[in-house]
BAVO-478297 format. One record per residue: x, y, z of N, C-alpha, C, O in turn. Coordinates in steps of 0.05 Angstrom, whole numbers, plus 5000, padded with zeros to 4 digits. Each point is the difference from the previous one (the first is absolute). Example, Ala and Ser with C-alpha at 12.3 -4.5 7.8 and 13.67 -1.06 7.14 Angstrom:
// residues 2
526448865156498250245000501850245000502150005013;497250214973501650245001498550225014501050225004;
***
This chain:
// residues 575
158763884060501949955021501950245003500850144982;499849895048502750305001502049815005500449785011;501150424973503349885016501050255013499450224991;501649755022502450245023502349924997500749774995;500850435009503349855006500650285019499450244997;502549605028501050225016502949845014500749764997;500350395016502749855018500149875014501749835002;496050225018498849875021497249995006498650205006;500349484993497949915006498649895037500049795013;499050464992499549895036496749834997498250114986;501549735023497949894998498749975033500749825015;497950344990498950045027500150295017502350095005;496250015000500050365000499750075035499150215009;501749565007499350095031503150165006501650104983;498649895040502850085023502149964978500750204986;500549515009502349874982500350134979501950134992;495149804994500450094968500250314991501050084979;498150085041500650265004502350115000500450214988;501349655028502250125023501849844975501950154995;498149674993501349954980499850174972502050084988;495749955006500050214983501650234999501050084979;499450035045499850295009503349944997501450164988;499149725018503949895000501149994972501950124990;496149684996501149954980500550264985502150044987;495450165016500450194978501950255003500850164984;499649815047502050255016502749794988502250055010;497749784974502949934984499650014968501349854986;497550265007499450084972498749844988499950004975;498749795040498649754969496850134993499150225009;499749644977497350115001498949725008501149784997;496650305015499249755019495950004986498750204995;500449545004497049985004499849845025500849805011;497650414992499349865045496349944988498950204991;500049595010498749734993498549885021501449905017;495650084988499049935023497150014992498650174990;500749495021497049934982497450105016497649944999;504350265020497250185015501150234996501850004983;497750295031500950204997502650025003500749815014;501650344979502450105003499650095038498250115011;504249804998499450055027497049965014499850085024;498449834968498450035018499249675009498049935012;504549874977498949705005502149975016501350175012;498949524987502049885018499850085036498450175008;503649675010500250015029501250285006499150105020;502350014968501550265011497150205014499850115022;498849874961498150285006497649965023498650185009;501349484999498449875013501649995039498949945021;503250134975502350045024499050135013499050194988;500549825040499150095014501850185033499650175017;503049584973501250005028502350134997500250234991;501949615019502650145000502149854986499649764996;502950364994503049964986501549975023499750125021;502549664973502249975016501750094984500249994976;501750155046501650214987503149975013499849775008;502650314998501650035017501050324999502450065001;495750094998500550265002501450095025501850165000;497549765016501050065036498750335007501650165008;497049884989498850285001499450035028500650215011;498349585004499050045030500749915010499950125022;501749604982502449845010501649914990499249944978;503949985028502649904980498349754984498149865009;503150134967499549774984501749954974501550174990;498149605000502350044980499149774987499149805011;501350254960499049774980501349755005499049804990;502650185021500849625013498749925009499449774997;498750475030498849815015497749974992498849815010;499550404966496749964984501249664992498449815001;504450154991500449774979499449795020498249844995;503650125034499649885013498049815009499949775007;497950494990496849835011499949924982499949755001;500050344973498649864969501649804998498749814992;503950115011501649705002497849825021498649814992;501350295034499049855012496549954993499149775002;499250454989497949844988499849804977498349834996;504150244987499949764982500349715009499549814986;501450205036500849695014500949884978498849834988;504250305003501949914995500449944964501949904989;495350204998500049984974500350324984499549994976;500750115028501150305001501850034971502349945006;497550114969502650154977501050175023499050225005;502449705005502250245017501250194982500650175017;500149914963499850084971498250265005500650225009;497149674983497050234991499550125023499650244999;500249585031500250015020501450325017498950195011;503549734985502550285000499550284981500650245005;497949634973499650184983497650225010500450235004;497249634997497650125015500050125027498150145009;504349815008499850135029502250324996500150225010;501549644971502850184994498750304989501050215009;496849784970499450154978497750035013499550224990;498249725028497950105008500250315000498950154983;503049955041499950205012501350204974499450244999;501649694988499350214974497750044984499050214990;500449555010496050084986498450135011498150124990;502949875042497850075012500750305008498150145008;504749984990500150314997499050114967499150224994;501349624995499550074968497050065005499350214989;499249695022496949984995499150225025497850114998;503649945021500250305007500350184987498350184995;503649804999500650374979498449924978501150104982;497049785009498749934985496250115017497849944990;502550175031498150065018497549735003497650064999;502949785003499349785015497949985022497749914998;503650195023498150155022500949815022498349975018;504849844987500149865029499650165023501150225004;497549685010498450035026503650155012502249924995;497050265017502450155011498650105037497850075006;505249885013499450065028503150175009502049875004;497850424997502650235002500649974979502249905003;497450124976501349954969501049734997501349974979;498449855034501649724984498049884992497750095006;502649734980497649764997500449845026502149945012;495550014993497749905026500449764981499850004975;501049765044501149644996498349975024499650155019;499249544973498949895019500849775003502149984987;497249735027500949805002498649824985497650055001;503049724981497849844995501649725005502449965004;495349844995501149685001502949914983500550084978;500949775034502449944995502350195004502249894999;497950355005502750275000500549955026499249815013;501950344993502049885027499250345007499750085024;500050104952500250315019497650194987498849904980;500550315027498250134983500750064970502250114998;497049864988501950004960498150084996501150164985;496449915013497449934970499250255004498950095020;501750094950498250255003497649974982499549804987;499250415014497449924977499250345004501150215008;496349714979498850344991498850075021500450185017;497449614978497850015029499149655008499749834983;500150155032498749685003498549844982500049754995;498350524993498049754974500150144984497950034988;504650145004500650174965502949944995501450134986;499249675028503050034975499949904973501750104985;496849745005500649894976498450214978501050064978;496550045033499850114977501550314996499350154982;503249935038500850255005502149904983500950184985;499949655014502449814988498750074969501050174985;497649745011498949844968499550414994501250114981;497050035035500450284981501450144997499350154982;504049915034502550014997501449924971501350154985;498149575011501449814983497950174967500950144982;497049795022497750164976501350154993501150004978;499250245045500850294987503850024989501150164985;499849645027502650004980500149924974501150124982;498049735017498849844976499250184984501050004977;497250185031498950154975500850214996498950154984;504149955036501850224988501649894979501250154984;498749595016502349864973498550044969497749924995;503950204990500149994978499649734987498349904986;504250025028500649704984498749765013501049794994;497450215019497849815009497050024984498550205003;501149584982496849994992499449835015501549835009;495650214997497749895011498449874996498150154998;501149615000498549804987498349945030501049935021;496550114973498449815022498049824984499650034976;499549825038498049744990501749944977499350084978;503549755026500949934980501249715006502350005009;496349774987501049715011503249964986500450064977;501849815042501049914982500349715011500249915023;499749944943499049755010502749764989499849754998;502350424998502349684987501850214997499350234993;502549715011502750134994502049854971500449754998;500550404986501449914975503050045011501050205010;500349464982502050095011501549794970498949854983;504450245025501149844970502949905019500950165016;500349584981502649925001499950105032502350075007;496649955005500050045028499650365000501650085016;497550064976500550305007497450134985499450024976;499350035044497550184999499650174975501950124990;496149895003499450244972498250145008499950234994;498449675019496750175006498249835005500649785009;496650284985498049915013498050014973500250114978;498149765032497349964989497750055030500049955024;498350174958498350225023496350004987499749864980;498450245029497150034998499350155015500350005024;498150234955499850305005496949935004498349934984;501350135050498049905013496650104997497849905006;503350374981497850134983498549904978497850104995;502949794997499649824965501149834995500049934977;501249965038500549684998502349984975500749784992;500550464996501749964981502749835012500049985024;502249904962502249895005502350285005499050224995;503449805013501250165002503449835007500949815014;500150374966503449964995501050105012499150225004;502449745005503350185020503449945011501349915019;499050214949502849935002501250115024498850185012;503449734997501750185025502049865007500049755004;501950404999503449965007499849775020501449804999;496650275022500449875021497150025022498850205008;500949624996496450015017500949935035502049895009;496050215001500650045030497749925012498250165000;501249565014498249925002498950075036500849885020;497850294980498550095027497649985004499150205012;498549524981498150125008499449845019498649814993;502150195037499949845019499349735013500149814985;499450175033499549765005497749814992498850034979;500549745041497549704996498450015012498149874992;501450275035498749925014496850055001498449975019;501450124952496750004996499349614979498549894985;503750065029499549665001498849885020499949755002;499150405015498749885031497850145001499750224989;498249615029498050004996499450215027497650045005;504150075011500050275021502750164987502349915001;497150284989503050085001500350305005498850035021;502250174973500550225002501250094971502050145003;497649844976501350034984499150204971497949894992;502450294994497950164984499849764978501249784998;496850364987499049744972502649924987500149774992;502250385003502349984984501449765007501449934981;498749905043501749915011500449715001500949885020;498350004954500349744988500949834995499149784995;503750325007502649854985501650064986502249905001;497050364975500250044980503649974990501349874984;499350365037503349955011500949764988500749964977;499249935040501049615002499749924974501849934984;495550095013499249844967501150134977500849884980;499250325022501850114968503349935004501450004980;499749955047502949984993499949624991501149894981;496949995042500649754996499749924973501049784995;497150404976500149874985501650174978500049954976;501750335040502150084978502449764999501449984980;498949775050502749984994501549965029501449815007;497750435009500950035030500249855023499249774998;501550295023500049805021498350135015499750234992;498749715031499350055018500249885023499849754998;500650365034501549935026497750035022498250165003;502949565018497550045025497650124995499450215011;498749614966497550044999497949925020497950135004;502949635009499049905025498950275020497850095006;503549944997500350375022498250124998500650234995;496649705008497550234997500250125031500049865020;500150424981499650065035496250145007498550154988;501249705036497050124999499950105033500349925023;499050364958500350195026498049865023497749944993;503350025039498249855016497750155011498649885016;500550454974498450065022497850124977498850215004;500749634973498150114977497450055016499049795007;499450455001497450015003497549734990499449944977;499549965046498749794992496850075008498249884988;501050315031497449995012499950205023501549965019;496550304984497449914972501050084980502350064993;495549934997500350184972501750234999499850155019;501749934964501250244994499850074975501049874982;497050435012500350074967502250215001500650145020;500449864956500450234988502550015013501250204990;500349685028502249985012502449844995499149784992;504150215007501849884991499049785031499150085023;501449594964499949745021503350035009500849805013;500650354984502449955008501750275024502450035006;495750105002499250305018501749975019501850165007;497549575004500050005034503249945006500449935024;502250084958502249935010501550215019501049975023;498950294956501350175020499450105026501650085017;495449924985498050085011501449805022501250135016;498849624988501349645022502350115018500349975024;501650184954502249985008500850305010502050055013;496250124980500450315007498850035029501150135018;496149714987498949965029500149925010499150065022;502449624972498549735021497849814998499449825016;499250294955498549765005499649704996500549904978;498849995040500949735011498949814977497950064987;503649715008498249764988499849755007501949845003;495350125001498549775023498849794978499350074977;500749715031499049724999497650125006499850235007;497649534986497650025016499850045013498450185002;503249715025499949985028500950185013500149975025;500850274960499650285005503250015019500250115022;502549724963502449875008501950214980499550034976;502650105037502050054983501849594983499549805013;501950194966500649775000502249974977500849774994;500350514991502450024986501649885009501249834987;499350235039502649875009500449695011501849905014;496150024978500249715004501549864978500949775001;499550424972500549934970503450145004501749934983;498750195032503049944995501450334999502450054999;495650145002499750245001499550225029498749985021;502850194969498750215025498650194999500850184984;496649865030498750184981498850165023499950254998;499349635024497750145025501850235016502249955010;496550304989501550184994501250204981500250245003;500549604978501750024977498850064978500150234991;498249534995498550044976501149994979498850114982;503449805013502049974966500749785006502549985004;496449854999501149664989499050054975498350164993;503449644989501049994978497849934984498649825009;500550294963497049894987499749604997497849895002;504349984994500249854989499349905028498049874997;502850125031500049865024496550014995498349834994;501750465013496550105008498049834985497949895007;503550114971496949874977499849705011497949895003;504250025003500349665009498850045023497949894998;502350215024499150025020496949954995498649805004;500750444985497150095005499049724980498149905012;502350004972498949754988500149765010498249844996;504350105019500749755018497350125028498449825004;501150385010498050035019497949974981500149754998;498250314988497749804984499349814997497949905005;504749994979500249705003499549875025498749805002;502650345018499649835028496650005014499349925022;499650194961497150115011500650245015497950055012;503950134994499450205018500050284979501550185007;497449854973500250214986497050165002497949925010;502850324975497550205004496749824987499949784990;498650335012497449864993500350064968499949814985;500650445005500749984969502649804987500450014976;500949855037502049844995503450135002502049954987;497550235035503350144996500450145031498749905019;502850324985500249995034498550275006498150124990;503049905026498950425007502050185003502349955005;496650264991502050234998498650195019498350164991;502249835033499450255016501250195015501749975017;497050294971500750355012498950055020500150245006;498649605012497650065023501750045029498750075019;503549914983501550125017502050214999501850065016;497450064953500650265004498350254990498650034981;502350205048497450125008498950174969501349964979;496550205020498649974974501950284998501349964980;499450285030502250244995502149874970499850044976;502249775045501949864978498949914974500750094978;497149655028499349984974499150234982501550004980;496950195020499550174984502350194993500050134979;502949895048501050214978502449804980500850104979;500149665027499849794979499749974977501650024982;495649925020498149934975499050254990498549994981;502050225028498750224987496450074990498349965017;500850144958497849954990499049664994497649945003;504749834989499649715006498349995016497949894994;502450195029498249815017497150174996499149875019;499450244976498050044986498949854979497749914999;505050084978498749774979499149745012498149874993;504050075034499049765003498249935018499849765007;498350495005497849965015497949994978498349825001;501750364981498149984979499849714983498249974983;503449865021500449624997499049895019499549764997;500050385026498549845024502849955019500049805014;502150374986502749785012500550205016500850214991;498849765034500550185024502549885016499349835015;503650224984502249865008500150045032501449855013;496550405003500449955022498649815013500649935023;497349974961497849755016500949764995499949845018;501650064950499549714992503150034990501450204997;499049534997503049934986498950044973497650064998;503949904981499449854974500649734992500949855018;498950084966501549764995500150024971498650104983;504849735019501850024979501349734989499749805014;501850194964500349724990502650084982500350234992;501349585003502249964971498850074973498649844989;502050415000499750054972501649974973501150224998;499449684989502049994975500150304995498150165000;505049894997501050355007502549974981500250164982;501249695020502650104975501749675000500049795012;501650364963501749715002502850045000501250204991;499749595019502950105003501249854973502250094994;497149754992501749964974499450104975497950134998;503949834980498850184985502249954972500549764999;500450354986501749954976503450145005501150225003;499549504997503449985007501850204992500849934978;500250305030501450214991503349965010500749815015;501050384975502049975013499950375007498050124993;504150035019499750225009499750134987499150205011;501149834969498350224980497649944989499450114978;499049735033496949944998500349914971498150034984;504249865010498849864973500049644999501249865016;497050044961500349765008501149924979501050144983;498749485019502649894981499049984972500649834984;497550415012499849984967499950365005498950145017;503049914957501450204997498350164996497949924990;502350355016497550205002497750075015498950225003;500649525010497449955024500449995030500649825015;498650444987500550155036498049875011499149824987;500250235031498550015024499950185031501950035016;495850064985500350285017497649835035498649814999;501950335020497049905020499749835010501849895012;495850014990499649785011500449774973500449775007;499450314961501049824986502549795005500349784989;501950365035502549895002500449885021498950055022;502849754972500049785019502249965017502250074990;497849805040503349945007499850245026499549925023;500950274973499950275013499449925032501550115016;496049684994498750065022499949635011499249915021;501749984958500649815013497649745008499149914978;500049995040497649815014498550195011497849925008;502750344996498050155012500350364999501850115013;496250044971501550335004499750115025497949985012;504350154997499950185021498250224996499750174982;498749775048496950304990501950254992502150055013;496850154959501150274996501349904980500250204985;500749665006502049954980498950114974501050174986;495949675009499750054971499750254992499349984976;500750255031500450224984502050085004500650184985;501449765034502650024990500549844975501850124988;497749715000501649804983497950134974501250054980;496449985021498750124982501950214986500449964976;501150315040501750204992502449984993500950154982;500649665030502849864999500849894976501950024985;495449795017500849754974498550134978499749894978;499450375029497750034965502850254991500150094977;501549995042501050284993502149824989500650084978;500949665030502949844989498649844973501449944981;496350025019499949924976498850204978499349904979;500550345023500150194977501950134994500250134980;502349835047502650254993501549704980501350034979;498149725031502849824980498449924978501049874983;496750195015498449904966500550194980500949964978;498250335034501650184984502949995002501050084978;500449875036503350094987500749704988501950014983;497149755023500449834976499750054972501449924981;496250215018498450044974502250184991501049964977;499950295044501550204986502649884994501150094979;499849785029503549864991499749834974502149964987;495149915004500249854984496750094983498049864999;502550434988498350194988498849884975497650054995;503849814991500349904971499749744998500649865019;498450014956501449765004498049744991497950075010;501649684979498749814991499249915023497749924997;503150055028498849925021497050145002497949865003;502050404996497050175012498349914968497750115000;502749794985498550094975497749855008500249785011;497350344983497449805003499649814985500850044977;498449785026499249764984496349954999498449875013;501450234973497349954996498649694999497949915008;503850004980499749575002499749935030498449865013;503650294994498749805027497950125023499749885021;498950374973497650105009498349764983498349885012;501950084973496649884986499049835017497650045007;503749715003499649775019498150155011497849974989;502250235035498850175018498250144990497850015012;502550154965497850154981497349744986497950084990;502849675013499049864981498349925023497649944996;503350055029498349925025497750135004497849914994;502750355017498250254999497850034983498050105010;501949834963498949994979498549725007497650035004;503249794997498149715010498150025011497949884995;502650315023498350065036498550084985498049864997;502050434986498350205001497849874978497950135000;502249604979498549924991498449795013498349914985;501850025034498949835013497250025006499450244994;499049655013496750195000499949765026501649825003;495850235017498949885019499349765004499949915023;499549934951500449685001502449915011500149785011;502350404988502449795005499349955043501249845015;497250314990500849945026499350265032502050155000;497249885010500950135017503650165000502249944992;496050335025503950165000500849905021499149805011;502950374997502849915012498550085034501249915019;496850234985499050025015500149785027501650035018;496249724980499849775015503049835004500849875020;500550164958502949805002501250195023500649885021;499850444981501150095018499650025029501650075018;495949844983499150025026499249775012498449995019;503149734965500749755013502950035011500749915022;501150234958501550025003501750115030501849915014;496250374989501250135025499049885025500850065022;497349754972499149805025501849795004500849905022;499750034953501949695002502450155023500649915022;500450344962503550065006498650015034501549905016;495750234996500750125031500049745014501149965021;497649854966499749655018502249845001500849845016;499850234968503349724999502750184994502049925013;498450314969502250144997500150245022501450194992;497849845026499150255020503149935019501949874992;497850315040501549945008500549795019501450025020;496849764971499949775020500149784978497849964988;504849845004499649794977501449775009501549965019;497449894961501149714999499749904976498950124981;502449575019501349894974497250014982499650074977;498249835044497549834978498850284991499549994976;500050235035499350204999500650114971498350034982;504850035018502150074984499549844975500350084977;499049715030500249844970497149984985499449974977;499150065053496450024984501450224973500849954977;498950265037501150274990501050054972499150144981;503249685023501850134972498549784984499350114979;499749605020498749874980497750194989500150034976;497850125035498650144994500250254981498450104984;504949975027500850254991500949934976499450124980;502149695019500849954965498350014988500050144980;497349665031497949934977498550294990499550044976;499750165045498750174993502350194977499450114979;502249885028502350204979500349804970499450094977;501449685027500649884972496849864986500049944976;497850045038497949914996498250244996499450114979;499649975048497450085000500950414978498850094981;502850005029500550174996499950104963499250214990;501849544997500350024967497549994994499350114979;499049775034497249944996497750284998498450054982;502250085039498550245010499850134975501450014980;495350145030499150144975500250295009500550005024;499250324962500250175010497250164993499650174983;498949745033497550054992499750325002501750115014;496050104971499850195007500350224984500949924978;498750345021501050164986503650085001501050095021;500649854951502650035006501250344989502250064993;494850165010501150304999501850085016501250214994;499449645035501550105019501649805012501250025022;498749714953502749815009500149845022501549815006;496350335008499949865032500049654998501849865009;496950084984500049705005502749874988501049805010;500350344968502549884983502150015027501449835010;498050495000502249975019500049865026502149965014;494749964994499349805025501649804990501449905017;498949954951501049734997503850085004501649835006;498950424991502750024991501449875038501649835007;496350425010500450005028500349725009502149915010;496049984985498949765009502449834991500549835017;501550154957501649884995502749985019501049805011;500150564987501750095024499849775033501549835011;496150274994499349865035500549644999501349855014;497550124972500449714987503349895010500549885020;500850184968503049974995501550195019502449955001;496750265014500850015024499249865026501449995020;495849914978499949835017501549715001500849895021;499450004953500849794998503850015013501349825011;499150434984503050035007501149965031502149915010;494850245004499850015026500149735013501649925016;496149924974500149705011501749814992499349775005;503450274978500449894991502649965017500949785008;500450464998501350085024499749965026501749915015;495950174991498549825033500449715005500249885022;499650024953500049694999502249885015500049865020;502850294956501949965002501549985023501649835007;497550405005501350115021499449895037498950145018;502049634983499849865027499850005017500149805014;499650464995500950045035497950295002498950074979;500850075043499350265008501650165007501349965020;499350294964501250265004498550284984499050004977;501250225040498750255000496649834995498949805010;500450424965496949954994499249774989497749964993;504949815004498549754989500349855022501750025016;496649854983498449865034499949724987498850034978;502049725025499349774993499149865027501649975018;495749964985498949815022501049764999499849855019;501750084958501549714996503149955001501149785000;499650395000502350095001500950265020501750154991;497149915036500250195022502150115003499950245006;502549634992502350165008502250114977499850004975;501650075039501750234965502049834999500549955024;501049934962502249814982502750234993500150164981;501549815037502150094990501649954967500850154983;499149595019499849954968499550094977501550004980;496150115022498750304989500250244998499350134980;501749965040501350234995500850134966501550204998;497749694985499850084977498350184993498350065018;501450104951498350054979499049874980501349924981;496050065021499749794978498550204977498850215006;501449684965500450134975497949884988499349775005;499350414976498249904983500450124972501450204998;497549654977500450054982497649764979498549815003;502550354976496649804983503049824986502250114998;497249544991501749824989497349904985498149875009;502350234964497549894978497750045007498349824998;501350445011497350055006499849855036497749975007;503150005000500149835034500750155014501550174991;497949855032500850135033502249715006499949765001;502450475001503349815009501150155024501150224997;498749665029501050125017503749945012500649764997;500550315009503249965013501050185018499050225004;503149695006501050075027502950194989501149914980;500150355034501350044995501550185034498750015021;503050054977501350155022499550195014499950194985;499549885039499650315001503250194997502349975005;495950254982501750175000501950125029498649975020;503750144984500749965022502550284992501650034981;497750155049501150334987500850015037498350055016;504649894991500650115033499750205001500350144980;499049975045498850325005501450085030500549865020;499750374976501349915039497550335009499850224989;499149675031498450275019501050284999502450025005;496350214990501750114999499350095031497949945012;504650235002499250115037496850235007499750225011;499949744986497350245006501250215028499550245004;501849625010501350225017501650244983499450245003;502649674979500950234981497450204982500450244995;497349644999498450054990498850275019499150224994;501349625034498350275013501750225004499050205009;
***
């Protein structure tokens, strides 16, 4: 077995865990940045394709009140006004930082070139290029990273339980994915970034990393987690034909940069029957769109693949190509000629808006344990404003490495950080179970997971109800407290893989259960949670509701929103 000991423990190596790193150590701590795929090369950051909301004002007045403004109003009213203020306030410093950091934002007379996307009221969103921001983002972030001294590098390194004592974090327990060995890691303080759930659905957009993992290591250090209900699924996921080799999530900027239209079967514009303005326009809100385009299915008028159309066929083929660039080549070589045919498109599971309960310094209510990304919760409310998440990726990964390190640094010394080796064993003694297990015990984690991401898209998706909800979570318990202890890890364990399919498989488990457990709860329809049984939004509600494990149990409760007055700032002075 290794043990490590360092100051700071980042567990997740995308956008967050990076940008937190890179913070922490520009304050003197030494940091292990930790990630059960490559260092930077996993997670959503590098899979980004589109654009950042920013309040830079580079091409028209703007001002971080009013980035806040829309993002108040996409939360429909569940918003940490808090994190909220924090992410619109502090964007536009990340996002010059990651300039002089040569970046590469798309620039028009020297400013950065903003464009418009769904929900902003003005052009805000810069990016690199239309389908390279994230990984321009993620090799930026690499190469800082590996100017640091004081950053080590761990890839293929699971971490699978967090050691915590009297409420306050010590480190982790981990499996070095190479050899299946166990692995120690003391640390001042751990920073939990490795993103979001939505490879809990059975369409999603999401890289292999994106499980839960987040959720499940705080829920069982101790922590709270907030508006789990909140899955958002981007409405225009590529559905047909076929598309290889291509991101299913392409066609947004592409909607809203040209015009292209989205039709019912019946070859009908019909957003705005849902409460939206879009014809013309093209930025109604994800959370309207996805309801839209599934309520027209339901009604029988949807595409013959089960979702609507997306057509460029009225604009002339000049535009499209200088647009789409070399794209539209890839996508003739798919058979997809945008000046003859529409496509058709559908609701994909794309991000979540809840996540582990922080207060503004990204830490949570067990001492030592940050949260950076899409790990964090509160921020976005019932619904994210398109552009946000790599703002909040930079924001919330850079505030939770500058206050983990200067916590760590104010309180250097001391019986609190000392490791305890006793209470790793519980977790060491697990690991060790698995890995003796041989093929009689059972099938892997394989088949249980891929009931799983079917169950969550049929009844936990963004169309639910009570019986749905409850098929659901009876199932979900049983497979976590039943089927799951049962599983065998069949296979060769030289490369850990199957130990860590059961570890994964545990994570999703208990973030799903968190998810429906919350849906249940939660009575009425607002942003991305849709109840067919409950249609309309409940002022009553207007709450946050809280999760947390009570003896091993999913315990959900209601608590306040956070609440931060803001006054506009003039954009006339601005100009």
């Amino acid at each position: 077995m290794t043990h490590l000991a360092t100051d700071i423990l980042v567990v997740g190596a995308g956008g967050a865990g990076m940008y937190a790193a890179v913070s922490a150590a520009r304050e003197g701590a030494s940091v292990v940045l930790a990630d059960k795929s490559l260092v930077g090369r996993g997670g959503a950051t590098i899979m980004a394709q589109m654009t950042v909301a920013v309040a830079v004002g580079e091409q028209e007045p703007d001002d971080w009140t009013h980035h806040l403004a829309d993002t108040l109003a996409a939360g429909r009213g569940l918003c940490n006004e808090e994190l909220a203020q924090i992410l619109c306030r502090e964007a536009p410093d990340r996002i010059r930082e990651m300039d002089t950091w040569k970046v590469g934002w798309a620039r028009e007379d020297d400013h950065m070139r903003q464009v418009m996307a769904p929900g902003h009221g003005i052009r805000r969103c810069v990016y690199v290029d239309f389908l390279n921001t994230g990984p321009a983002v993620a090799k930026t972030l690499r190469t800082r990273v590996a100017r640091s001294d004081a950053i080590t590098r761990i890839s293929e390194l699971a971490v699978v339980d967090l050691v915590v004592r009297q409420g306050r974090v010590l480190g982790a327990v981990a499996i070095n994915l190479a050899d299946g060995a166990p692995v120690t890691i003391a640390a001042k303080a751990v920073i939990l970034a490795a993103g979001g759930l939505t490879k809990l659905y059975r369409r999603n957009s999401a890289s292999a990393n994106m499980g839960g993992d987040s959720y499940a290591l705080a829920l069982r250090a101790g922590a709270e987690l907030v508006d789990m209900e909140f899955v958002q699924f981007f409405p225009i996921g590529h559905l047909a034909p076929r598309l290889v080799g291509m991101d299913p999530i392409m066609w947004d900027p592409f909607r809203y940069k040209l015009g292209g239209r989205l039709l019912n079967g019946e070859m009908e514009e019909f957003i705005e029957n849902y409460g939206a303005s879009d014809s013309g326009v093209y930025t109604a809100p994800r959370d309207i769109a996805s309801f839209a385009i599934l309520s027209e299915v339901a009604a029988g008028r949807g595409s013959p693949a089960g979702g609507a159309y997306l057509s460029f066929t009225h604009i002339p083929e000049p535009e499209l190509r200088q647009a789409f660039g070399p794209v539209i080549d890839r996508l003739l070589a798919n058979g997809i000629d945008l000046t003859r045919r529409p496509i058709e498109v559908s609701p994909i599971a794309h991000y979540h808006m809840g996540g582990i309960r922080v207060n503004g310094e990204m830490e949570s209510r067990i001492e030592g344990l940050f949260a950076a990304g899409e790990a964090v919760g509160g921020a976005n409310g019932a619904n994210r404003l398109s552009g946000n998440a790599i703002s909040e990726t930079f924001v919330f990964g850079e505030r939770a490495g500058h206050f983990a390190a200067t916590k760590v640094a104010a309180r250097a010394t001391g019986l609190d950080f000392e490791w305890d080796h006793a209470l790793a064993k519980p977790a060491l003694d697990g690991i060790a179970a698995l890995e003796a297990r041989d093929e009689a015990k059972g099938p892997g984690a394989g088949p249980l997971f891929t009931e799983l991401q079917s169950m969550m898209w049929d009844h936990v998706g963004l169309l639910r109800d009570a019986a749905g909800l409850e098929q659901a979570l009876a199932r979900l318990v049983r497979m976590r407290t039943v089927d799951l202890p049962a599983l065998g890890t069949p296979g060769s364990h030289r490369f850990a893989i199957t130990v860590q399919d059961w570890f994964d498989l545990r994570a999703s488990l208990l973030a799903a259960e968190a998810i429906t457990a919350s849906a249940l709860a939660r009575t009425e329809s607002r942003g991305a949670h849709q109840r067919e049984d409950h249609p309309e939004t409940d002022p009553s509600l207007e709450k946050n509701q809280t999760v947390q494990l009570e003896d091993g149990e999913i315990a959900t409760d209601w608590v306040d929103v956070v609440r931060a007055p803001f006054e506009l700032a003039s954009l006339e002075a601005a100009e």
